[in-house]
C-alpha positions in Angstrom: -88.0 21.4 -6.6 -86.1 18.1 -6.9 -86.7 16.1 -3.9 -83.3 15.2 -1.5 -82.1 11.4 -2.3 -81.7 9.4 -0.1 -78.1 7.2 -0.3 -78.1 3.8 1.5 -75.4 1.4 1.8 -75.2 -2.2 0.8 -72.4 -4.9 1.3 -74.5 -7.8 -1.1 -76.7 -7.8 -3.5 -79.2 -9.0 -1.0 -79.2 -5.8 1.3 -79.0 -3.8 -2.1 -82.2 -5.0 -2.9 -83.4 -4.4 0.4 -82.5 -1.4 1.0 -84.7 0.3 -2.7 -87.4 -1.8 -1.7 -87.6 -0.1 1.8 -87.2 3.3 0.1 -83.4 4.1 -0.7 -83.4 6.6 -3.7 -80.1 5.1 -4.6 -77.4 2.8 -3.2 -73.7 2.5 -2.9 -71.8 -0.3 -3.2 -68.2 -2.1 -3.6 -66.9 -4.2 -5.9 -64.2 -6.5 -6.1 -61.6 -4.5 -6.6 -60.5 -0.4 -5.7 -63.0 -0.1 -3.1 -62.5 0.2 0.4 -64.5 -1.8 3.2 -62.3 -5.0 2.1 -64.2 -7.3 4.8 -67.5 -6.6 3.1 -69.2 -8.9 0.9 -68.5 -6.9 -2.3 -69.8 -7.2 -5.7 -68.9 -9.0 -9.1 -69.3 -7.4 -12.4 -72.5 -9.8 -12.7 -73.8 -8.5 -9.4 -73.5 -5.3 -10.2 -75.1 -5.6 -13.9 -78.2 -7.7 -12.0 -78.3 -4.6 -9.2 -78.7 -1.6 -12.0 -81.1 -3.9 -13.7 -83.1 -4.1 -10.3 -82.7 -0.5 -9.6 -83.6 0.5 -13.2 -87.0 -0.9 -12.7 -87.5 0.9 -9.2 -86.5 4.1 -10.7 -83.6 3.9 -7.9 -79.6 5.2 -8.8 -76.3 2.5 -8.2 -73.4 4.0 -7.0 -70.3 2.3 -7.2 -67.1 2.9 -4.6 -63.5 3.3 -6.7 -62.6 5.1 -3.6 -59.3 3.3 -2.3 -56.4 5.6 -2.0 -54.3 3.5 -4.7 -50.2 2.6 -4.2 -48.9 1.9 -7.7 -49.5 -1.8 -7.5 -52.9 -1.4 -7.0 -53.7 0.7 -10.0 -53.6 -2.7 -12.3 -57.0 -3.2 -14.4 -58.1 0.3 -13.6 -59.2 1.4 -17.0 -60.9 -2.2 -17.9 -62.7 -1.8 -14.6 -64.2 1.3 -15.4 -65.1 0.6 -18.7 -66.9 -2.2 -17.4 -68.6 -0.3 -15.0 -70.0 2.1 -17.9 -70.9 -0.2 -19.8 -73.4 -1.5 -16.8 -74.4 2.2 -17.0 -74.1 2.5 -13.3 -75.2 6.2 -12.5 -72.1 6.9 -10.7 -68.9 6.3 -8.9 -67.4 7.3 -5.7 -63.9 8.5 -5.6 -60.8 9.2 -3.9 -57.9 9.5 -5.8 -57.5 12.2 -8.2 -56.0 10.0 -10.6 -58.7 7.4 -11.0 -61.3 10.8 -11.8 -58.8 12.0 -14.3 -58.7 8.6 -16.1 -62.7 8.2 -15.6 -62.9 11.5 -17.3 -60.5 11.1 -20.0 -61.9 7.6 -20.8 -65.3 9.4 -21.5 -67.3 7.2 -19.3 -71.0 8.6 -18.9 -71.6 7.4 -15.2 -71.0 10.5 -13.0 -67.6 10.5 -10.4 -68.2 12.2 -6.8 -65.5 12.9 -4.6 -65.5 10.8 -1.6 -65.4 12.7 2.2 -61.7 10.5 1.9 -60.9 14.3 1.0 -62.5 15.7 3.6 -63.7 18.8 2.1 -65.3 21.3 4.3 -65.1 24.6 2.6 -66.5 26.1 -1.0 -63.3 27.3 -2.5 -62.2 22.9 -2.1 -65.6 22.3 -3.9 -65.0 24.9 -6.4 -61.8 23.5 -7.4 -63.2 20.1 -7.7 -65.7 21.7 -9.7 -62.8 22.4 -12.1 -61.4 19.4 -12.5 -65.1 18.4 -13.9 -66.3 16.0 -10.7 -70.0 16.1 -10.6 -71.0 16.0 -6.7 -68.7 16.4 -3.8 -69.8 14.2 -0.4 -68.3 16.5 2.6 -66.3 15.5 4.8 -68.4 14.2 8.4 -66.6 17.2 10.2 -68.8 20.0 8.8 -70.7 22.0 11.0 -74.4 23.1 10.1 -73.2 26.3 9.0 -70.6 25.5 7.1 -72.7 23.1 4.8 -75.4 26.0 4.2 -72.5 28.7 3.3 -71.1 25.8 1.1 -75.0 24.9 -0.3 -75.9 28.7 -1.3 -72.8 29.2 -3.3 -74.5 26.6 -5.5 -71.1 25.1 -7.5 -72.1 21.8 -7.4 -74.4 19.0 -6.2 -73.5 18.4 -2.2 -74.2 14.8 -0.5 -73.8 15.1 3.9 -73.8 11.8 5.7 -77.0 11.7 8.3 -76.3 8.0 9.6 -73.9 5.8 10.9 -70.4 5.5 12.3 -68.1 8.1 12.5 -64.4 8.5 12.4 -62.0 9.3 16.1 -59.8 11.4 13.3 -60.6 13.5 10.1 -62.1 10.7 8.2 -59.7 9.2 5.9 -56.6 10.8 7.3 -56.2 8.0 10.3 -53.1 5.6 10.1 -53.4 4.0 13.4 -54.7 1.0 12.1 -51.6 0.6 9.5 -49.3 1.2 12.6 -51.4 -1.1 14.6 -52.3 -4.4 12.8 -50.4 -3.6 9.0 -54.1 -3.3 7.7 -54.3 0.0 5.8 -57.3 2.2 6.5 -57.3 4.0 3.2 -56.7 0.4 1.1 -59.8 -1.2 2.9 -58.5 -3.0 5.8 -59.0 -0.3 8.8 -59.1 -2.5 11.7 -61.0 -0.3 13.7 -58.1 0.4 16.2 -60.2 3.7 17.6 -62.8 1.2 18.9 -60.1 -1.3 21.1 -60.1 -1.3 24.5 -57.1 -0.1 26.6 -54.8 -0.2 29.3 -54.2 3.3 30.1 -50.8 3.8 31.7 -48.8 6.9 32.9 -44.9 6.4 34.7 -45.9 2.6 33.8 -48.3 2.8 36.5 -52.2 1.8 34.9 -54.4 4.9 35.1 -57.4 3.1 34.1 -60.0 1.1 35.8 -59.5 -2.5 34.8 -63.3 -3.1 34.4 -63.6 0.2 32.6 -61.0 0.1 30.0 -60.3 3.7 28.0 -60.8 3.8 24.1 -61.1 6.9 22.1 -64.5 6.3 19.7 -67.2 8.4 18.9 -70.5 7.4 18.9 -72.4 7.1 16.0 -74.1 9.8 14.0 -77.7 10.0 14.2 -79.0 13.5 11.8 -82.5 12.6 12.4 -83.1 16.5 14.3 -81.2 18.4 10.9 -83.5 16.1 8.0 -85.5 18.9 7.1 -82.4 21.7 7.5 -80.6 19.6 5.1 -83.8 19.9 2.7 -83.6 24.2 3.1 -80.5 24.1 2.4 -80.5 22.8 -1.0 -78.4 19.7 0.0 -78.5 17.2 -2.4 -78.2 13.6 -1.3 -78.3 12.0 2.5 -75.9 9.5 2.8 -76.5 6.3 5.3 -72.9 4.6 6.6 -73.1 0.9 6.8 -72.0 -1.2 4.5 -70.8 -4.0 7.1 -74.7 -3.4 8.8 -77.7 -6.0 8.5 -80.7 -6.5 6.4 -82.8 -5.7 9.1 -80.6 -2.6 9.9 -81.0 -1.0 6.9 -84.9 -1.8 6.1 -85.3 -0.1 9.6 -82.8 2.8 9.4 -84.0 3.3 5.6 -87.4 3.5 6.7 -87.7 5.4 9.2 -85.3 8.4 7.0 -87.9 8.0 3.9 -91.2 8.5 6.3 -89.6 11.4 7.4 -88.7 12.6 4.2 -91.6 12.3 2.7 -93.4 13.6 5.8 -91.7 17.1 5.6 -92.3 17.6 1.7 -95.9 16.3 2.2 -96.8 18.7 5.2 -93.6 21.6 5.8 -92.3 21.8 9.4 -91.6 18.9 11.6 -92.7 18.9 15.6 -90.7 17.2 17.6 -93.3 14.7 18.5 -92.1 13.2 15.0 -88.4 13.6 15.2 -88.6 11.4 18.7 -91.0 8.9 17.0 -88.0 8.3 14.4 -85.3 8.1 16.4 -87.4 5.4 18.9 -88.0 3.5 15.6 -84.4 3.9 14.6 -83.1 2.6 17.8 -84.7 -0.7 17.2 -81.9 -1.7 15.6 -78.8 0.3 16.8 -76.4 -1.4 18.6 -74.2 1.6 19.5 -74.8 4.8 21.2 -75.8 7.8 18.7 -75.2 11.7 19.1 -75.1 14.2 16.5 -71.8 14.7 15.5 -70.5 17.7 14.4 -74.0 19.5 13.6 -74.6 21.2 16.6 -70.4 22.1 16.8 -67.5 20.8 17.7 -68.7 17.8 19.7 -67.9 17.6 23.6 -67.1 14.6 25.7 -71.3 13.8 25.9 -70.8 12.9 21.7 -67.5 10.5 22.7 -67.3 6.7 24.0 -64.3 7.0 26.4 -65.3 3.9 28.1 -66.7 0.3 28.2 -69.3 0.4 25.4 -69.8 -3.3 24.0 -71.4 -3.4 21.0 -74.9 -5.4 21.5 -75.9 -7.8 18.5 -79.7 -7.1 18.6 -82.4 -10.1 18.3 -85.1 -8.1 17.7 -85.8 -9.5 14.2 -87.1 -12.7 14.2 -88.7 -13.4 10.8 -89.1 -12.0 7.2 -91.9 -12.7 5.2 -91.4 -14.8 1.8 -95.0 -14.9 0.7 -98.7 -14.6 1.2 -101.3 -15.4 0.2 -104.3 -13.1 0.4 -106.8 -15.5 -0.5 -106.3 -18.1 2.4 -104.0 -15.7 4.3 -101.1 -18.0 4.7 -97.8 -16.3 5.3 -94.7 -18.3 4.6 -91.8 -17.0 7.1 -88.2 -17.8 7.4 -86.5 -17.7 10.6 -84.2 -15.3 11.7 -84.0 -14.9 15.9 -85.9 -17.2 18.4 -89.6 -16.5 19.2 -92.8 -18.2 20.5 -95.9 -18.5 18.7 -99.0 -16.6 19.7 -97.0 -13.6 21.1 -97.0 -10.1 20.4 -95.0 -8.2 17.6 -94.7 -5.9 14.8 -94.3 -6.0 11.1 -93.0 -3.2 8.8 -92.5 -3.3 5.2 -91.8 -1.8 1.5 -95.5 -0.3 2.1 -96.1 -1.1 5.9 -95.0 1.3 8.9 -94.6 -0.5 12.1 -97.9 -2.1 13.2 -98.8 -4.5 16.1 -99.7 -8.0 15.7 -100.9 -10.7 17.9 -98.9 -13.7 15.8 -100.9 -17.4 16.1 -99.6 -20.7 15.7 -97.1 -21.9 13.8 -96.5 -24.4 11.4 -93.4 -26.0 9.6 -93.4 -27.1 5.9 -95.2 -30.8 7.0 -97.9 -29.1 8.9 -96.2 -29.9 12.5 -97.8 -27.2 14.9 -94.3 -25.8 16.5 -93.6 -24.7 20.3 -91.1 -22.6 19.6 -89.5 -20.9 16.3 -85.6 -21.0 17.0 -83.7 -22.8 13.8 -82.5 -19.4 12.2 -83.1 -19.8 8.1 -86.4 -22.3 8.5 -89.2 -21.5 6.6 -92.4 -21.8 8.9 -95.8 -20.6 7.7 -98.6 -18.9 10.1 -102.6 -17.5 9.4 -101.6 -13.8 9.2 -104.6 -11.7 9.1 -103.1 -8.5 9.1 -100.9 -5.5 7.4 -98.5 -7.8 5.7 -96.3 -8.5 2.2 -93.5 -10.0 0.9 -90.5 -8.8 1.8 -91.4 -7.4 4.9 -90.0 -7.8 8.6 -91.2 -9.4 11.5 -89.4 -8.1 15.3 -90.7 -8.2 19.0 -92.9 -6.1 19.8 -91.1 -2.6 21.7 -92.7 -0.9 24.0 -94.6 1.7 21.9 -95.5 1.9 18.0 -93.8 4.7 16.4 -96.0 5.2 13.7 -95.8 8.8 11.2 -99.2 9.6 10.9 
């Protein structure tokens, strides 16, 4: 049986790289133009080229979005674009509009073309009509229920790809136009403002209905699918999809983690407990900085699965160093600075090949040998006597209040 991939998302070519060192089966990413996501970083035709040559050698997939919903202006260099994308021999694009399939199809390009949940399909007959026009995977749309997914999965038209992370839409996902009415920024062109998230004045007869320290808005919280990993797997779904492209280094490694141990965990030994689900999500948590609920897999979600109220998002500090070397002969570690933190404290490292483990850090040094009180210049390099689980590439955060280890 071929094993589930899993589909992380990357706004650089750093996080790219991240992300299939930490255990992403296959990214997806923007470029430059005819993606949406317009605030991300984005990648150049050289970036791209440099990722599938990266990914090639980790036996990882590149996925490219070409999912704007085009106006007739914004069709210009199309077919040049996607040539040039086949001839990086990414393995596949991710799209919205029906014309930019046709045109990838008729232009013979080998990289495969998905349809992107901007369709919102949640039903077999939609996926068997896309199956007609010769698309190769369908992602569903973030409103499908558990049972609609396995009804959709046993009919077996084509490959199926179900989001299991990140933020979720107040409307049908690509169908909102409050941000076009609201700011001019258009949702389905890449510049959704995020209007659903705001904070308002509620007001009835011109009289204000809500509490002025507890301002309405109409968000949901963000999907968390850790619970529904190994229904996804019976079911013959084909690819997990992470949401994030805007989201941190540190985000991903930790999000794209914690989904691969638990991947590999259910192929390795069958049925989860739910001593292992809860030790995911705490490890998942470290670096969420919204509420999470389960969407729409348990049903229609209820008020519990909303943010009606005050939720600030909280920026979280937890990461405070990644590792740039080491040496295993004298066991010096060479660090850069990400968050403030004191030498000879407690904390854990996880890693490409490391699960979170505790370490009691030492002393640190910078570059000249100057012992240092306190690490807090974000992007110095420092070096420290590590004697420990450790590699390069791997992250250093303060240490939470248990280890949640998959053993």
């Amino acid at each position: 049986m071929k094993k589930i991939e899993l589909l992380a998302p990357a706004g650089n070519l750093e996080k790219a790289k991240i992300a299939i060192l930490y255990g992403a089966d296959a990214v997806y990413i923007g470029g430059k133009q005819f993606s949406l996501r317009s605030r991300a970083s984005n990648f150049t035709l050289e970036d791209i080229r440099e990722l599938v040559q990266f990914a090639n050698e980790h036996h990882a997939h590149v996925h490219v979005t070409v999912n704007m919903l085009p106006h007739p202006d914004d069709l210009e260099g199309l077919k040049d674009y996607l040539l040039a994308l086949d001839a990086i021999e990414v393995h596949a694009i991710i799209v919205a509009s029906p014309a930019i399939m046709r045109m990838a199809k008729q232009l013979g390009c080998c990289f495969e073309v998905h349809v992107s949940t901007q369709h919102s399909t949640t039903n077999a007959q939609a996926v068997s009509f896309w199956k007609k026009q010769g698309m190769d995977r369908v992602v569903l749309a973030r409103e499908c229920g558990l049972e609609q997914i396995r009804d959709i999965c046993e009919q077996k038209i084509l490959p199926i790809e179900v989001f299991i992370h990140g933020g979720m839409c107040i409307s049908y996902s690509g169908r909102c136009v409050l941000s076009n009415h609201m700011t001019l920024r258009d949702a389905n062109r890449g510049g959704c403002a995020q209007s659903c998230r705001w904070k308002y004045h509620l007001m009835e007869n011109n009289k204000e209905i809500s509490i002025p320290k507890n301002l309405f808005s109409m968000s949901s919280k963000d999907l968390q699918a850790v619970p529904f990993i190994q229904d996804f797997i019976k079911m013959g779904v084909a690819s997990l999809k992470i949401e994030g492209r805007m989201k941190s280094a540190y985000y991903l490694a930790t999000v794209v983690s914690s989904y691969r141990h638990l991947i590999d965990w259910i192929y390795e030994h069958g049925d989860v407990s739910d001593d292992i689900i809860q030790r995911v999500q705490n490890e998942i948590a470290k670096a969420e900085n919204r509420p999470t609920g389960p969407g729409f897999y348990r049903g229609m979600p209820d008020e519990k699965v909303q943010l009606y109220q005050d939720h600030d998002e909280i920026v979280t500090q937890e990461y405070v160093a990644f590792v740039l070397e080491y040496n295993a002969e004298d066991k010096k570690a060479l660090l850069q600075v990400k968050n403030k933190f004191f030498p000879n404290t407690q904390v854990e490292i996880f890693g490409p090949h490391i699960k979170s483990t505790p370490f009691q850090i030492g002393s640190i040094f910078d570059l000249d040998g100057n012992r240092l009180d306190v690490c807090n210049k974000p992007m110095q390099i420092v070096q420290t006597i590590w004697d420990g689980p450790i590699e390069k590439n791997a992250m250093i955060r303060k240490r939470g209040e248990s280890i949640n280890e998959i053993k």
